[in-house]
C-alpha positions as CSV (number, residue, x, y, z in Angstrom):
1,X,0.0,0.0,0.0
2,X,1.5,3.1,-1.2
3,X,1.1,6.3,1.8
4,X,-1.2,8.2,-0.8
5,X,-3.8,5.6,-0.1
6,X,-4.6,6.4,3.6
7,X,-8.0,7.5,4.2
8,X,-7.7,7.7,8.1
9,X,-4.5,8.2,9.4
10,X,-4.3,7.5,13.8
11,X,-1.5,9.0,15.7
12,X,-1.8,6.6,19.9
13,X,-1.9,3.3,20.5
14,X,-3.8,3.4,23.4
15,X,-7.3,1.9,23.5
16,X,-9.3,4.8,22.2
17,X,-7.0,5.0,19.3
18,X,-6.9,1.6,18.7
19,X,-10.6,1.2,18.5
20,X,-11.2,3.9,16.4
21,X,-8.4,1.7,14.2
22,X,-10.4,-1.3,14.4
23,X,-14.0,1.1,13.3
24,X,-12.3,2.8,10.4
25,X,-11.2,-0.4,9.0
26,X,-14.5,-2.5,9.4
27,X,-16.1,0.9,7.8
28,X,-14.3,0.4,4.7
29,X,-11.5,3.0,5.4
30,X,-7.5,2.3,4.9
31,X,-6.3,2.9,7.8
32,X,-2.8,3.6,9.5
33,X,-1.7,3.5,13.2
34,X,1.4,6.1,14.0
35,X,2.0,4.3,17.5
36,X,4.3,6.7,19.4
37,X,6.4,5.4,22.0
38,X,6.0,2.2,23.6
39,X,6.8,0.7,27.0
40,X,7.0,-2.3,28.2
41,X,6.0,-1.6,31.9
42,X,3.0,-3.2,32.9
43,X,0.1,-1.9,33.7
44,X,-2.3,-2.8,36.6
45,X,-4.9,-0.4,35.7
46,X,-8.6,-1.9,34.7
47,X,-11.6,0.1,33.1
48,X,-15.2,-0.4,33.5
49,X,-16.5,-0.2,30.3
50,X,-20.4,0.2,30.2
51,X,-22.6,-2.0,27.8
52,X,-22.5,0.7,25.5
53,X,-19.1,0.7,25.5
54,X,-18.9,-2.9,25.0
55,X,-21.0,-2.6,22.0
56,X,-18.6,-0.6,20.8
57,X,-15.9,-3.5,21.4
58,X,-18.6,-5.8,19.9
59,X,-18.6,-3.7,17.2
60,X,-14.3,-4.0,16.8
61,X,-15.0,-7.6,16.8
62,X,-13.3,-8.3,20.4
63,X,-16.0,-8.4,22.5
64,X,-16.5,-11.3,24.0
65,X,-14.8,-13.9,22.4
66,X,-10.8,-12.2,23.0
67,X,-11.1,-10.5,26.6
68,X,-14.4,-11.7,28.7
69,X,-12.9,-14.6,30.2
70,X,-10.3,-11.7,32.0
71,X,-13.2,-9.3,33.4
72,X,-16.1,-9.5,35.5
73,X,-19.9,-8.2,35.5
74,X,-20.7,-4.9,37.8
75,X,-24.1,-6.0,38.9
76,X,-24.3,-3.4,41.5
77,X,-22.7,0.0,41.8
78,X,-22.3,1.3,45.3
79,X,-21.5,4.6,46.9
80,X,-20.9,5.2,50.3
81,X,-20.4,8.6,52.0
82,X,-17.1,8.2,54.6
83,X,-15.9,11.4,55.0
84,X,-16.8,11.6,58.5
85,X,-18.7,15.1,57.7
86,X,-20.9,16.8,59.8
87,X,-23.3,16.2,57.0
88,X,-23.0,12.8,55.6
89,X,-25.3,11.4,52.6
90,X,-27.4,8.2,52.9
91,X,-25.2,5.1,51.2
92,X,-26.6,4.2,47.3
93,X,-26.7,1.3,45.9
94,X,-27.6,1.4,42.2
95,X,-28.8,-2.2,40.8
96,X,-28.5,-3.0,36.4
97,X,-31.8,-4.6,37.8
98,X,-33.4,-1.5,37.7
99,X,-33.0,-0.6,33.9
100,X,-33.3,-4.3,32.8
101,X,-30.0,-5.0,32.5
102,X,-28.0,-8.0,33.6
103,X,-25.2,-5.6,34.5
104,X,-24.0,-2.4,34.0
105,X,-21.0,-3.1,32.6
106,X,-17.8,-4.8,33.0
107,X,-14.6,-4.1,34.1
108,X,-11.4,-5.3,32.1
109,X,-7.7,-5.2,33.0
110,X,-6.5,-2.6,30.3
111,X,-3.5,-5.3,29.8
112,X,-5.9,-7.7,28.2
113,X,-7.8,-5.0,26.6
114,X,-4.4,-3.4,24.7
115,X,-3.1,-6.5,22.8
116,X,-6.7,-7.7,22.0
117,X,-7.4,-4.7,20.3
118,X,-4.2,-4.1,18.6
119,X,-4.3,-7.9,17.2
120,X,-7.9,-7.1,16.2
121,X,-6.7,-4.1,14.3
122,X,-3.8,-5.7,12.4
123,X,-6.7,-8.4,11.3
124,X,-8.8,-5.5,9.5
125,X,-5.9,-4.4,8.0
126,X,-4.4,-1.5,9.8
127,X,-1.3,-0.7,8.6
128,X,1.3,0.1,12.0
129,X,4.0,2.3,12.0
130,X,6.2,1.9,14.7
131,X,7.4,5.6,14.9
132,X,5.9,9.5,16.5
133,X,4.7,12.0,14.5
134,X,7.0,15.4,14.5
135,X,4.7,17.9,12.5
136,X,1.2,18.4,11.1
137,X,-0.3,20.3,8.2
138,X,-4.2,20.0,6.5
139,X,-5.2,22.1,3.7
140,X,-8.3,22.0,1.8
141,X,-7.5,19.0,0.2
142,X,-5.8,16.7,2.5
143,X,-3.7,16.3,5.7
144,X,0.4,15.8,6.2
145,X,1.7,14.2,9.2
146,X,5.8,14.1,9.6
147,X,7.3,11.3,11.1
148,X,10.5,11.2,13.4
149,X,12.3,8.5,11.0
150,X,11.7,11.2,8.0
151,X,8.1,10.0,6.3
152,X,5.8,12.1,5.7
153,X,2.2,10.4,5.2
154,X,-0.7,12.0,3.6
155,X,-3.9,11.4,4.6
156,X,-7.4,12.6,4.0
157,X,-8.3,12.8,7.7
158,X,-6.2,12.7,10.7
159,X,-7.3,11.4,14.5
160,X,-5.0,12.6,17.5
161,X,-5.1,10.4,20.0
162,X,-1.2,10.9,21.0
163,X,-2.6,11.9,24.7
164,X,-3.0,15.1,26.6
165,X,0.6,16.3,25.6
166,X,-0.4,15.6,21.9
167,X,1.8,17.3,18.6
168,X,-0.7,17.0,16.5
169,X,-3.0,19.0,18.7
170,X,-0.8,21.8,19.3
171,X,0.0,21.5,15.1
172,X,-2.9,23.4,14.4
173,X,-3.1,25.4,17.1
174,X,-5.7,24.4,19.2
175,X,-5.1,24.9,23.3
176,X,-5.8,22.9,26.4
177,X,-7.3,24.4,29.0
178,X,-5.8,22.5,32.2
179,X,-6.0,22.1,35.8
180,X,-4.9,20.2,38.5
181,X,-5.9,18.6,42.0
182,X,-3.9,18.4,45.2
183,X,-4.2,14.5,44.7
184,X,-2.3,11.5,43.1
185,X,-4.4,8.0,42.2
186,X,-3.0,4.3,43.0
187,X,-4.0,1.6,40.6
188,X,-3.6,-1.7,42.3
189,X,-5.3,-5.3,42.5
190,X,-5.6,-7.3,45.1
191,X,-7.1,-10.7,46.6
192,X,-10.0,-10.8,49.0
193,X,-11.3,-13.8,51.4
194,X,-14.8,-12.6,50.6
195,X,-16.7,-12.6,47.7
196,X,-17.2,-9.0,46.2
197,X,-20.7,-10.3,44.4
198,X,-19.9,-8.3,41.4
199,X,-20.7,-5.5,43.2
200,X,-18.2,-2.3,42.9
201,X,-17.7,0.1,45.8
202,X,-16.9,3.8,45.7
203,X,-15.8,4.9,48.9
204,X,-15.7,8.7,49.3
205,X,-13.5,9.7,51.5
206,X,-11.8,13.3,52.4
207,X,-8.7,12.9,50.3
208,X,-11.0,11.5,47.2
209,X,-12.8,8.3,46.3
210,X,-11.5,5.0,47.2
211,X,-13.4,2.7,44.7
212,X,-13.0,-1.2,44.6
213,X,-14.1,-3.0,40.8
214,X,-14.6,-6.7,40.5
215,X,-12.2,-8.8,39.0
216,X,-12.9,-12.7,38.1
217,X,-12.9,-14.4,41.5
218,X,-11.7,-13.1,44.7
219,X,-9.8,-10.6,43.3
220,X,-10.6,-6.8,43.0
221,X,-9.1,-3.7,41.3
222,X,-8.5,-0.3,43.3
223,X,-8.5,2.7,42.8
224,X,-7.3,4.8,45.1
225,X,-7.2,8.6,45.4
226,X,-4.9,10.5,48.1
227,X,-3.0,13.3,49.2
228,X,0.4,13.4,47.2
229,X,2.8,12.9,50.2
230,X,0.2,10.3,51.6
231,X,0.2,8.4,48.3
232,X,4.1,8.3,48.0
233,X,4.4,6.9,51.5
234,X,1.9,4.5,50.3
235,X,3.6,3.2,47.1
236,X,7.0,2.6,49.4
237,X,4.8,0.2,51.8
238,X,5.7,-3.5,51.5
239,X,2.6,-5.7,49.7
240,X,1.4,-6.9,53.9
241,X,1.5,-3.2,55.1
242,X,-0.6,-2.1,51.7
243,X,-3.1,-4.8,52.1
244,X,-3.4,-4.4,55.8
245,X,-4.6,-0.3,54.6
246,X,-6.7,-1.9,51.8
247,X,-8.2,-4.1,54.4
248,X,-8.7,-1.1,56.8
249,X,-10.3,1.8,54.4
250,X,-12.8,-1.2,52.8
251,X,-13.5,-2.0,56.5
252,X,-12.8,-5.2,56.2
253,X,-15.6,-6.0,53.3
254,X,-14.0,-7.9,51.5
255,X,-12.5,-9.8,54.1
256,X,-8.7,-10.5,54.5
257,X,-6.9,-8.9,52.1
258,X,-3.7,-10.5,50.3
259,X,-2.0,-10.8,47.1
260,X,-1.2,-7.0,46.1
261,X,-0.4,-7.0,42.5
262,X,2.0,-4.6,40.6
263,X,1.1,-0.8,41.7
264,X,1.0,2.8,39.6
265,X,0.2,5.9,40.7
266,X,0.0,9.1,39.2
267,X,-1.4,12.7,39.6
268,X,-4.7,13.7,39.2
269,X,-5.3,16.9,36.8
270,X,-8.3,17.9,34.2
271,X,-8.2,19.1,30.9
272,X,-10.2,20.3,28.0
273,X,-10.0,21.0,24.4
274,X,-10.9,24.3,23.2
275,X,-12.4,22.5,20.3
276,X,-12.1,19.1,19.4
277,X,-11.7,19.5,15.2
278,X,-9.6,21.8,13.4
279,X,-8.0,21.6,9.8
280,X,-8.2,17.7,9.0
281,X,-7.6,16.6,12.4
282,X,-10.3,15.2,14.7
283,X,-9.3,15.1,18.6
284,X,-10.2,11.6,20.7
285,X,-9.6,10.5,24.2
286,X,-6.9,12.5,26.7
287,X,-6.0,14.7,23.6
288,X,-9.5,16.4,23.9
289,X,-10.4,15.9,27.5
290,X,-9.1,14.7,31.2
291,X,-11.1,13.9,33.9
292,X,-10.3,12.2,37.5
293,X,-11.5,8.5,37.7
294,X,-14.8,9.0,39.2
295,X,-17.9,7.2,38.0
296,X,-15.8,5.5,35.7
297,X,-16.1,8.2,32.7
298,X,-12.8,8.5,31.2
299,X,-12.3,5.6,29.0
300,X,-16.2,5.6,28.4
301,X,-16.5,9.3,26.5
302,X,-13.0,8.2,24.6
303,X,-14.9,5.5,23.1
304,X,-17.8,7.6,22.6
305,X,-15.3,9.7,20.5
306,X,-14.1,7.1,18.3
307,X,-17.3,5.5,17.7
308,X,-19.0,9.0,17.0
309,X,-16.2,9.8,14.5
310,X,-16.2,7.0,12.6
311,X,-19.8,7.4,12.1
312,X,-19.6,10.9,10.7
313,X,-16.9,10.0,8.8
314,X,-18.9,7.2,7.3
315,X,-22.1,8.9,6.4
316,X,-20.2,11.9,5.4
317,X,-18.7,9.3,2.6
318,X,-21.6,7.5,2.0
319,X,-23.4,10.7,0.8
320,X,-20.5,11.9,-1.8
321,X,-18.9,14.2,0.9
322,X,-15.6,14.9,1.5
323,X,-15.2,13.1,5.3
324,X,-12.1,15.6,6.1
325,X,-14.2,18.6,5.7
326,X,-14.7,21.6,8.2
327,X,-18.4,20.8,8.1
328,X,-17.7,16.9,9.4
329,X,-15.5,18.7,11.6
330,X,-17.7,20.7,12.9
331,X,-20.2,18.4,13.6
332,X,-18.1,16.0,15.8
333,X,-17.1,19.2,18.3
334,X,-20.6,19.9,18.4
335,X,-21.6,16.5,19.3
336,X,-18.7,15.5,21.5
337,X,-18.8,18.8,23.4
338,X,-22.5,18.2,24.2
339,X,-21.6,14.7,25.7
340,X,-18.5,15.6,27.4
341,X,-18.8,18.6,28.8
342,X,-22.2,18.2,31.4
343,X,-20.1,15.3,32.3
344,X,-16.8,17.1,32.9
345,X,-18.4,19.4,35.2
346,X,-20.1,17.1,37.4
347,X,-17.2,15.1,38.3
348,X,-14.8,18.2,38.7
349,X,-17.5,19.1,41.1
350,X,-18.0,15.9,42.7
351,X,-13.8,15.9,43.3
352,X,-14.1,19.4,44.6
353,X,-16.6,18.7,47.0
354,X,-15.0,15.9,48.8
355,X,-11.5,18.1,48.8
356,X,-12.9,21.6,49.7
357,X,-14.0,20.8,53.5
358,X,-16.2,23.6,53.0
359,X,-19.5,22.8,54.9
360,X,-21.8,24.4,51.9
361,X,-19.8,22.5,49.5
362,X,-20.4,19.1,51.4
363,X,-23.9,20.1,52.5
364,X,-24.6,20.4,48.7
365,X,-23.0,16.9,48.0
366,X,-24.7,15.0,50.9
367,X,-28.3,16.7,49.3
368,X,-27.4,15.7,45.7
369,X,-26.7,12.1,46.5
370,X,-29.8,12.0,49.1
371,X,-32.1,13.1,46.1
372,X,-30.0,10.0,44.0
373,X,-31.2,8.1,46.7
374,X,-34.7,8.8,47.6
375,X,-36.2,10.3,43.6
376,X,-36.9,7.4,41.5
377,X,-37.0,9.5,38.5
378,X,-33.6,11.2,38.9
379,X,-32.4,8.2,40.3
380,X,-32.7,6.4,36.7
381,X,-31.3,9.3,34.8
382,X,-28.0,9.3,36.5
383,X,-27.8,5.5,36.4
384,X,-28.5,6.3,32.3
385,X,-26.2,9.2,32.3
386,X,-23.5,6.9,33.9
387,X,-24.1,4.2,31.0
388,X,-23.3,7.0,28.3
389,X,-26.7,7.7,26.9
């Protein structure tokens, strides 16, 4: 395949750019993958994916058969208020029950997740190049990314999803507006004596949530938000001193706690696009927006963003239009703004809340999540909301 025949060129080989890979190529489009740097570190991180989001992996062709046997079913999503604030909320527990659903998702070890889709991709086609992209141009007729080994591939659409340091983003000029917390996140797993029941728990406590995910068995996932210092001293304890804290701040739930896998941590910031299209190049995943992991939205919306470009994209095509276009462009920061940004907001506010030790603040929290509880009608919008529709 000569470079002139790209339709769709990708720049990030993480999962959102991977899956919007694996959608160009079953939609018909040739497709290349620029895959930035690599590592080789693993990664002990997991995502819940909701069933829309698995639809989306049905859709890529990996969902079931390649990665079910490594996940588990979130049956039940649970909040509990343990700040120790004057004014606590009631706890929530949301059932899939309630919107007919066998379970609200399910949550995958993003180790399994990777390779599946990147084998998927090579299947459909997907041309890789193992290299980063150095510069970007688009002009009215197509799109020019320059490579670090001295290509230069033309393209009639391009799709950042080189992160929230992106090149390509900054190539046409389009800023990040960026913040950050006073907290860093632990990703960790760990095996429990109890069952977990395929429920997952979100603790919320004064430094940030504390959320345990279900794995297969009795094993969980954790993520774990804290105070810098507080989560440095943490990564230097031993696996018996970590699972004895795990064991503590789940208050003993899950029973004894053993097994600590391999542990990440990292700080916890925001981010957003100022728009997410601009001159050829469409923005996916943490090149167009950042959020803390609460409620489990990252990952979600950056699938969302594939799965909504690649059907623009397609009907764009399949009505004699040119897919690269500032008018397809425009339409996907439209849409994606509209589902991202309501979202955004919320958690940024639900973050701020829990960190501000204001009493207003946390009076207005504890009355939010005592509506959640007690208002069947708001109830199941936020349990839709949270699915991504």
């Amino acid at each position: 395949m000569s470079t002139a025949d790209f339709d769709v060129i990708i720049a990030g080989s993480g999962p959102a750019g991977l899956v919007a890979a694996c959608l160009a190529a079953r939609h018909g489009f040739a497709t290349a993958m620029i895959t930035g740097p690599q590592t080789d570190r693993p990664d002990p991180r997991t995502i819940a994916l909701m069933m829309p989001s698995l639809a989306v992996l049905e859709e890529c062709g990996i969902w079931p058969a390649m990665v079910q046997e490594w996940a588990a079913p979130l049956r039940k999503l649970r909040l509990v208020d343990d700040t120790g604030a004057l004014l606590s909320a009631p706890e929530l527990v949301f059932s899939a029950s309630e919107l007919g659903l066998a379970a609200f998702g399910w949550n995958i070890p993003l180790a399994r997740l990777k390779p599946a889709l990147e084998a998927r991709a090579r299947d459909l086609g997907v041309i890789f190049h193992a290299d980063s992209v150095l510069g970007f141009a688009g002009d009215r007729e197509k799109a020019t990314l320059s490579l670090s080994g001295g290509r230069t591939l033309p393209t009639k659409l391009a799709v950042a999803a080189d992160g929230r340091n992106s090149v390509l983003r900054r190539a046409v000029g389009i800023a990040m507006i960026s913040w950050s917390y006073d907290q860093m996140a632990i990703a960790v797993s760990f095996a429990h004596s109890q069952p977990h029941r395929d429920v997952s728990s979100e603790y919320h406590k004064p430094a940030g949530p504390f959320t345990t995910v279900p794995l297969p068995g009795r094993r969980s996932s954790l993520v774990w938000m804290e105070k810098p210092a507080r989560a440095l001293e943490l990564m230097e304890f031993d696996d018996r001193a970590l699972a004895a804290e795990i064991q503590a701040l789940s208050h003993g739930e899950l029973g004894l706690v053993s097994d600590i896998g391999p542990r990440q941590s990292f700080p916890m910031s925001g981010a957003r696009a100022e728009t997410f299209a601009r001159d050829r190049l469409m923005l996916i995943g943490e090149t167009a927006h950042v959020v803390p992991p609460i409620g489990a939205q990252g990952l979600n919306m950056s699938l969302r963003d594939a799965e909504d470009a690649v059907a623009l994209i397609s009907a764009a095509r399949g009505n004699g239009e040119d897919f690269g276009s500032a008018k397809v462009l425009g339409d996907y920061d439209r849409r994606r703004k509209l589902d991202v940004r309501p979202r955004q907001a919320v958690i940024d506010l639900m973050n701020r809340s829990l960190l501000s030790g204001y009493l207003p603040m946390e009076a207005g929290r504890a009355a939010g999540l005592t509506a959640l509880a007690y208002f069947d009608p708001l109830r199941r919008f936020a349990m839709s909301m949270g699915l991504g529709k």
